[in-house]
One Martini backbone bead per residue (centre of mass of N, CA, C, O) as a GRO file, in nm:
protein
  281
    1UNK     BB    1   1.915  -1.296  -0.340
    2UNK     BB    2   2.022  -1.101  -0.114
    3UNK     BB    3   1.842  -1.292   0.112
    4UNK     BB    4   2.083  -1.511   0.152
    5UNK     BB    5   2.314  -1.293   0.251
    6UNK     BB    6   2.100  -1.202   0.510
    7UNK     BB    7   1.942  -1.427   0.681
    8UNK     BB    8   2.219  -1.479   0.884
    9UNK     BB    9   2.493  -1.487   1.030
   10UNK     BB   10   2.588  -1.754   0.987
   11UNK     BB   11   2.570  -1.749   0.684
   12UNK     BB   12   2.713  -1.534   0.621
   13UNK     BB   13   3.010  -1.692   0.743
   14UNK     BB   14   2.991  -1.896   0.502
   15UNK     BB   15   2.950  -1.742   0.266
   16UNK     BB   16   3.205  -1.497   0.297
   17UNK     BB   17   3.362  -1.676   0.033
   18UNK     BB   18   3.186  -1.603  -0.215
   19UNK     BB   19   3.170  -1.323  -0.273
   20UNK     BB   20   3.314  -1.278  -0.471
   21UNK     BB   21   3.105  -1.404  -0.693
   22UNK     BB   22   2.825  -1.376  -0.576
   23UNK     BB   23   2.849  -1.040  -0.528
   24UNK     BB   24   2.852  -0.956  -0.844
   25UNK     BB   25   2.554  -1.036  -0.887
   26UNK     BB   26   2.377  -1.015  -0.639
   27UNK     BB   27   2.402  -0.715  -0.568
   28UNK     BB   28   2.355  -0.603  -0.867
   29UNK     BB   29   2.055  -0.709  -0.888
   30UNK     BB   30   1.974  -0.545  -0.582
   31UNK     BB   31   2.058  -0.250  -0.692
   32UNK     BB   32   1.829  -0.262  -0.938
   33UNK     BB   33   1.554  -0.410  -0.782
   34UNK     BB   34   1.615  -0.224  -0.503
   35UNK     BB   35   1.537  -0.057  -0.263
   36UNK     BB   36   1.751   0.025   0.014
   37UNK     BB   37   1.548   0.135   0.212
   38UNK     BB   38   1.372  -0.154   0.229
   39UNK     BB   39   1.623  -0.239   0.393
   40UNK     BB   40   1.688  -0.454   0.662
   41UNK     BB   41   2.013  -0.370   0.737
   42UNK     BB   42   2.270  -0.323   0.971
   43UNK     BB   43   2.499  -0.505   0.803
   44UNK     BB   44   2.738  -0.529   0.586
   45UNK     BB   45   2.923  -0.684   0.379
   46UNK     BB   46   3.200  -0.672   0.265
   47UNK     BB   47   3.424  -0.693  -0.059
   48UNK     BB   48   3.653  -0.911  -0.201
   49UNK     BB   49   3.797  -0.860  -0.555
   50UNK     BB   50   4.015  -1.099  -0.715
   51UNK     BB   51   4.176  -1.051  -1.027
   52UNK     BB   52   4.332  -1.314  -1.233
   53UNK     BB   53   4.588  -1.311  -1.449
   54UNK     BB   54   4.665  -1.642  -1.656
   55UNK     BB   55   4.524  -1.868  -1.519
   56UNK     BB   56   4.526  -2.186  -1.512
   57UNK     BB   57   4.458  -2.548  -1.374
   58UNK     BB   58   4.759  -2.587  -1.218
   59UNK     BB   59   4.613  -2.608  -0.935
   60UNK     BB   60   4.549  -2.794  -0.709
   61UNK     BB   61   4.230  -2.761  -0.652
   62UNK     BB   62   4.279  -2.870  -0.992
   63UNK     BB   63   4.497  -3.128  -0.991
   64UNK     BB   64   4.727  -2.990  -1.147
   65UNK     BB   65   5.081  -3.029  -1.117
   66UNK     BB   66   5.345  -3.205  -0.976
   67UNK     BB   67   5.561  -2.908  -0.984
   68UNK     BB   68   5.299  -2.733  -0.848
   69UNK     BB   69   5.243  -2.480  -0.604
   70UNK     BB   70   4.931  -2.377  -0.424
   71UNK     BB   71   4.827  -2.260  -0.127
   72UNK     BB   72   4.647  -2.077  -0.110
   73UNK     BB   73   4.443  -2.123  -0.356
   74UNK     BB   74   4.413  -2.409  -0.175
   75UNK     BB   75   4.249  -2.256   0.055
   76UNK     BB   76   4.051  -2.105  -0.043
   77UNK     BB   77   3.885  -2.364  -0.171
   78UNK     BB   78   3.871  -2.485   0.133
   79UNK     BB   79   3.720  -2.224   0.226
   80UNK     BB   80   3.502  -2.249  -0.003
   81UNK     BB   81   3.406  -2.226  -0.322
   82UNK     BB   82   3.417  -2.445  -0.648
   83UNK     BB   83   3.458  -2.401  -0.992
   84UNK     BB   84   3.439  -2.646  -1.267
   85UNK     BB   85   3.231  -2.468  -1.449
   86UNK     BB   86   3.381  -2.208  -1.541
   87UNK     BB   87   3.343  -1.903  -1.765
   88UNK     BB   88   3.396  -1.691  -1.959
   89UNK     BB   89   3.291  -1.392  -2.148
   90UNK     BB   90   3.574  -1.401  -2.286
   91UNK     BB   91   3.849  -1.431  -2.404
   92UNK     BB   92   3.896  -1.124  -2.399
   93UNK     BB   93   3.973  -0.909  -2.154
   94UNK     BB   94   3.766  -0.641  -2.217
   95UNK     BB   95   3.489  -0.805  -2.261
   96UNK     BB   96   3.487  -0.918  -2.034
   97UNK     BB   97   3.504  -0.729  -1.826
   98UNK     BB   98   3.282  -0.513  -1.918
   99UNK     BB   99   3.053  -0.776  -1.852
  100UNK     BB  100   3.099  -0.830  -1.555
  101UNK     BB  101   3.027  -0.466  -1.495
  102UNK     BB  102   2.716  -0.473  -1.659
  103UNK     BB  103   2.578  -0.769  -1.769
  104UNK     BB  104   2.668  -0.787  -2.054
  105UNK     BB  105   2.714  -0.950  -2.347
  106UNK     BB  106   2.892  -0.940  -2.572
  107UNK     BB  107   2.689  -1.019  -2.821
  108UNK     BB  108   2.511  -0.760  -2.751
  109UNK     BB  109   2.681  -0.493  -2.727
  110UNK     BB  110   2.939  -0.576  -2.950
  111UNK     BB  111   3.193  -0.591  -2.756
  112UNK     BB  112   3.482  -0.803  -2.854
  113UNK     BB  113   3.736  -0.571  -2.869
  114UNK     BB  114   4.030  -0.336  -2.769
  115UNK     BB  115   3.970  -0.073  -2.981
  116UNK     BB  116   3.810   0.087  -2.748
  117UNK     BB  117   3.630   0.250  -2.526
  118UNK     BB  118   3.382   0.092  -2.403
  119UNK     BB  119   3.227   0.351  -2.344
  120UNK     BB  120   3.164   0.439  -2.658
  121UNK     BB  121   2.988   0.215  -2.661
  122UNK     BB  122   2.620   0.252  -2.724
  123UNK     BB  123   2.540   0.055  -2.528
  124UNK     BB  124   2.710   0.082  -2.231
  125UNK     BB  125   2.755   0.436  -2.228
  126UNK     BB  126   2.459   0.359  -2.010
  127UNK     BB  127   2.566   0.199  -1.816
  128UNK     BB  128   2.621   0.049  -1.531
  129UNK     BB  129   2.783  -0.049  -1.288
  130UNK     BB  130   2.901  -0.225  -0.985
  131UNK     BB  131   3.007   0.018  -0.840
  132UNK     BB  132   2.777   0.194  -0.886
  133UNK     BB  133   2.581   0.090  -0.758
  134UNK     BB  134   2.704   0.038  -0.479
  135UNK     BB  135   2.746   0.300  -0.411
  136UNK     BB  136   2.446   0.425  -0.427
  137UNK     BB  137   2.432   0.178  -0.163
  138UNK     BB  138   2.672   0.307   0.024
  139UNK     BB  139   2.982   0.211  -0.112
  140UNK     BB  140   3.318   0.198  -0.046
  141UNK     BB  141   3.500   0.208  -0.341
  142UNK     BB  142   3.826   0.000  -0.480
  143UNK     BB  143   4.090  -0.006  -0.654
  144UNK     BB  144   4.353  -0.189  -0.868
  145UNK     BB  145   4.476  -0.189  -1.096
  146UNK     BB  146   4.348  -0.389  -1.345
  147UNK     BB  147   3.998  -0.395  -1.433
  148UNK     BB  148   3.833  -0.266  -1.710
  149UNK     BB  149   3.920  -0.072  -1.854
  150UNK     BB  150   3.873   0.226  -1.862
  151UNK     BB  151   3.868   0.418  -1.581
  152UNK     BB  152   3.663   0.567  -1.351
  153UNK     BB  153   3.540   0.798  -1.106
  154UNK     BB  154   3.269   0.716  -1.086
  155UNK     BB  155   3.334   0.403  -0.998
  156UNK     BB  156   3.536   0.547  -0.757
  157UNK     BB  157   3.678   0.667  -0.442
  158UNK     BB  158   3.963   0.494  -0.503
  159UNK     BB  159   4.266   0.477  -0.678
  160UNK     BB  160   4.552   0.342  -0.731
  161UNK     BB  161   4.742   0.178  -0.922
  162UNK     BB  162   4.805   0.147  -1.245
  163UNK     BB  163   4.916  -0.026  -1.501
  164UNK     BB  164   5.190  -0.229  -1.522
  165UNK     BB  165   5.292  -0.509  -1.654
  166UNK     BB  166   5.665  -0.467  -1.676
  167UNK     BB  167   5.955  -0.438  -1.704
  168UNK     BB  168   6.090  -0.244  -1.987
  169UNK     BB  169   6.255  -0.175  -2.218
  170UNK     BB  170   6.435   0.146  -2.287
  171UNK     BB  171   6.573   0.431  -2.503
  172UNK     BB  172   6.510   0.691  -2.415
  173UNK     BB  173   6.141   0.724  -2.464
  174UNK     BB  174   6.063   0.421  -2.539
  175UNK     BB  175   5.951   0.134  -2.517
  176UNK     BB  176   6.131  -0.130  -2.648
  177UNK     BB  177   6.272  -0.441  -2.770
  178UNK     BB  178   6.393  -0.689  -2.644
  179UNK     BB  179   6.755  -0.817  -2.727
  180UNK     BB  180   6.669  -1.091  -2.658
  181UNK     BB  181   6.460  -1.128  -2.857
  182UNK     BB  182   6.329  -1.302  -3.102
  183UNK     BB  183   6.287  -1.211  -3.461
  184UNK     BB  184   5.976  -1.356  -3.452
  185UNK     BB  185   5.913  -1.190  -3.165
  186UNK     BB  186   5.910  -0.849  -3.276
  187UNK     BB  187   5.572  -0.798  -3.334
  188UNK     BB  188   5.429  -0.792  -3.137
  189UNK     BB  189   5.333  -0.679  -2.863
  190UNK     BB  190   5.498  -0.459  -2.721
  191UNK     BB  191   5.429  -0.627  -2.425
  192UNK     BB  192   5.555  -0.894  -2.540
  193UNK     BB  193   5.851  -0.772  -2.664
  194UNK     BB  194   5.967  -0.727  -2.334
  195UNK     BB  195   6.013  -1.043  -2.210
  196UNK     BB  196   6.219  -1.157  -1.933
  197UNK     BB  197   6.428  -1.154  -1.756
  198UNK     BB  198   6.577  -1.000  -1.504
  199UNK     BB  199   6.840  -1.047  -1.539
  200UNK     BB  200   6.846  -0.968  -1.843
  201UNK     BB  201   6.955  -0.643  -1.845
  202UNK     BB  202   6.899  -0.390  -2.074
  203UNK     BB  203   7.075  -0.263  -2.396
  204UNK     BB  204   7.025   0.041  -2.541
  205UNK     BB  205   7.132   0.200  -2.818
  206UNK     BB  206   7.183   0.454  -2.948
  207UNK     BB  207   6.972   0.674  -3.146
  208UNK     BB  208   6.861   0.950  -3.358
  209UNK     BB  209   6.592   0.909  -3.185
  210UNK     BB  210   6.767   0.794  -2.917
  211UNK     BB  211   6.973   0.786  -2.607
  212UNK     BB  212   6.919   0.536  -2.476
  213UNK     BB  213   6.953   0.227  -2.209
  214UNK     BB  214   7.041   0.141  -1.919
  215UNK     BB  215   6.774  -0.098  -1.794
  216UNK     BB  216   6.481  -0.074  -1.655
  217UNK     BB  217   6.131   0.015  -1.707
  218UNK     BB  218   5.823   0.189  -1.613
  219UNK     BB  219   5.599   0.251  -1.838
  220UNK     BB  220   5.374   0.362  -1.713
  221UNK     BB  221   5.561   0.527  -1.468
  222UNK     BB  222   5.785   0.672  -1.559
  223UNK     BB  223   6.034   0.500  -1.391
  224UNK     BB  224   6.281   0.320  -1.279
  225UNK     BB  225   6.404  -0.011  -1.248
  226UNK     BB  226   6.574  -0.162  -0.989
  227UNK     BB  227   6.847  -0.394  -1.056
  228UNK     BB  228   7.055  -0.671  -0.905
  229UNK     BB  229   6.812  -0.888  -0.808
  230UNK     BB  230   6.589  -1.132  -0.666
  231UNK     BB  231   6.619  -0.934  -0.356
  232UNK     BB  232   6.763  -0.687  -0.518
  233UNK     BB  233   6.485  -0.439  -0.588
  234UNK     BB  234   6.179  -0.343  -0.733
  235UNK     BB  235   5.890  -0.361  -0.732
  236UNK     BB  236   5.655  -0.542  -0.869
  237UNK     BB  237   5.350  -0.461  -0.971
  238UNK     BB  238   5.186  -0.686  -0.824
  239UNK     BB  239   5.332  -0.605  -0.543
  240UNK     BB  240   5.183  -0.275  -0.525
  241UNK     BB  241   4.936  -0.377  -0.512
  242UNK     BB  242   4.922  -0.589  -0.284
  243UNK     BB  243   5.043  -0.291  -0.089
  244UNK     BB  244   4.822  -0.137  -0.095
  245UNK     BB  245   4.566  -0.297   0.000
  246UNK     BB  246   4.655  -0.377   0.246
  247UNK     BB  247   4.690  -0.108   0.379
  248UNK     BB  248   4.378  -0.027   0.326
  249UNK     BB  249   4.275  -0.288   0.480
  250UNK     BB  250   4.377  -0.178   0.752
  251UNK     BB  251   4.223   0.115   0.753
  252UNK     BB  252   3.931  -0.047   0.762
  253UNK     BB  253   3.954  -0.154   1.042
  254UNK     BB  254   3.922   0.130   1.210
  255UNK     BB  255   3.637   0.145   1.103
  256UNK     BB  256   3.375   0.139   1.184
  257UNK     BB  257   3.171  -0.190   1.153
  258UNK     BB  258   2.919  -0.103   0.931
  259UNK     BB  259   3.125   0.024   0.691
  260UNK     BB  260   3.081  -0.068   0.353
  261UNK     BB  261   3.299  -0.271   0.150
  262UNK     BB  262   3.452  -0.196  -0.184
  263UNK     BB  263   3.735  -0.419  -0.312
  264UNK     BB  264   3.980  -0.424  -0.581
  265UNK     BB  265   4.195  -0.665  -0.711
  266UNK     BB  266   4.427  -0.662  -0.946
  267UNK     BB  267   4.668  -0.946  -1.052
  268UNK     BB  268   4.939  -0.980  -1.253
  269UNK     BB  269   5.121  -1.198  -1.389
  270UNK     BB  270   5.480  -1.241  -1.269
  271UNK     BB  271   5.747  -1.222  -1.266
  272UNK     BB  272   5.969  -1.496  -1.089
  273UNK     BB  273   6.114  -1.680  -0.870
  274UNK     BB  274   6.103  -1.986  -0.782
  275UNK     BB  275   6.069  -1.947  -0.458
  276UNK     BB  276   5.819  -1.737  -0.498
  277UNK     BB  277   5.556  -1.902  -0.615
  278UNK     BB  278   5.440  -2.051  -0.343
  279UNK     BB  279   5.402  -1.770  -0.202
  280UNK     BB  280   5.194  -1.613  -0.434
  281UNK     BB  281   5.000  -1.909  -0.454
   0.00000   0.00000   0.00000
C-alpha cells in the first residue's frame, strides 16, 4: 500500500490531504512488513493527524444544521477526501483510541472500556503502536493533548501539554461539582459535573476539609485559570494545545526538507462564545 503514496510527486501532492486517515493504516502496514532499508524513498510525506472530539455530522461538509457554520472542517473536506461512511472502533474514547494505535480490535484484545492502563492489557502490553512504528523507521514523532491516554515515552520524541478537560471549580484542595450545577447532574463523572459557562465563575465556601477558592482552576495543570471575560481570559486547554503545535510546527519549517515528521494533535471540544465558533470550526 505505501507504494500508491510513493509513486509519484504529482500523486504524493493529490494524495497529501488524505494522509491524516490513509497513512494511520497504510504507513503502520508498510512499517510492520517491509525492511526500511529497501525503500528507494528519497523524501518522505510529513504527516499531520488530527483528532478532534465530540463532533457529530452537523457540519457543513456533512449537510450540517441551518445555524451552524463550520468553514475550516468544510474547507478540509474540499480539499481532500471525505468519508461519509467511516465508524469509530468503539463507542468509548480508550478503546477506540488504543485499537486505533495497535491496530486490533476491542473484541480481539479484549480491552473494552477505560478501566485501567491499555498497555496492562494482556494483548496489547507488548504490541507496538503506530508512532513505535514511524520512530523504528526514521519518523521524528510529536504529540500534544488526549492522544491514547496514558501515553509513553517510548511513543514519542517529544510531548506538549498533556489533557486537561477545561477549568473547573475548586475547592482549595481538588476539582469539585460546579455549584451552578443541578442537583440531578451532581453524581456524573467528576470532569461532566465541573461544566458551565465561563462566565459563570465559581465560589466555593470553604469547608472543614478544605478553605474554599473563588475562580475557575486547571485541573490537571494544577494552576488558576483567570477569567474577566470572553476576550480578557487564560487560553482554554484546546487553545495551548492548538499554540504549542503551531509553534512546533513552525520550528519544522525551517528544519530539513527531507526530515519526515509524524505529528499528532489531539483538540478537544471546548467551552466558547458564539462568536469564535464559525472561527474554531
Amino acid at each position: 500500500m505505501l507504494h500508491s503514496l510513493v509513486a509519484s510527486a504529482g500523486r504524493r501532492r493529490r494524495l497529501f490531504a488524505r494522509l491524516a486517515i490513509l497513512a494511520c493504516c497504510q504507513l503502520a502496514v508498510a512499517a510492520c512488513s517491509t525492511d526500511a532499508a529497501s525503500l528507494v524513498q528519497p523524501s518522505r510525506p510529513n504527516v499531520l493527524l488530527i483528532l478532534v472530539d465530540d463532533l457529530n455530522a452537523m457540519v457543513g461538509a456533512m449537510d450540517g444544521a441551518p445555524n451552524i457554520e463550520t468553514p475550516n472542517i468544510d474547507r478540509l473536506a474540499r480539499q481532500g477526501t471525505l468519508f461519509t461512511n467511516a465508524h469509530a472502533n468503539a463507542p468509548i474514547c480508550a478503546p477506540s483510541r488504543a485499537s486505533l494505535y495497535t491496530g486490533m480490535m476491542p473484541h480481539e484484545s479484549g480491552y473494552l472500556a477505560p478501566k485501567n492502563d491499555w498497555h496492562n492489557n494482556p494483548v496489547l502490553a507488548n504490541r507496538y503502536t503506530l508512532p513505535q512504528y514511524l520512530r523504528r523507521n526514521g519518523y521524528y514523532t510529536a504529540a500534544v493533548g488526549k492522544v491514547t491516554h496514558f501515553d509513553r515515552p517510548q511513543h514519542w520524541d517529544i510531548f506538549g501539554p498533556r489533557t486537561d478537560y477545561t477549568p473547573t471549580a475548586y475547592n482549595g484542595s481538588k476539582a469539585v461539582v460546579h455549584p451552578a450545577i443541578p442537583a440531578p447532574f451532581r453524581n456524573d463523572r467528576d470532569y461532566h459535573r465541573t461544566f458551565a459557562p465561563l462566565s459563570m465563575v465559581p465560589s466555593v465556601a470553604p469547608q472543614v476539609t478544605a478553605p474554599g477558592y473563588n475562580g475557575w482552576w486547571y485541573r490537571e495543570f494544577r494552576r488558576p485559570f483567570r477569567y474577566v471575560d470572553a476576550d480578557d481570559r487564560d487560553p482554554m486547554p484546546d487553545e495551548l494545545y492548538a499554540r504549542w503545535a503551531i509553534r512546533l510546527l513552525k520550528l519544522w519549517e525551517n528544519r530539513a526538507a527531507a526530515e519526515a515528521v509524524f505529528s499528532q494533535c489531539r483538540i478537544c471540544a471546548a467551552a466558547h462564545s458564539p462568536g469564535r465558533a464559525a472561527s474554531l470550526l
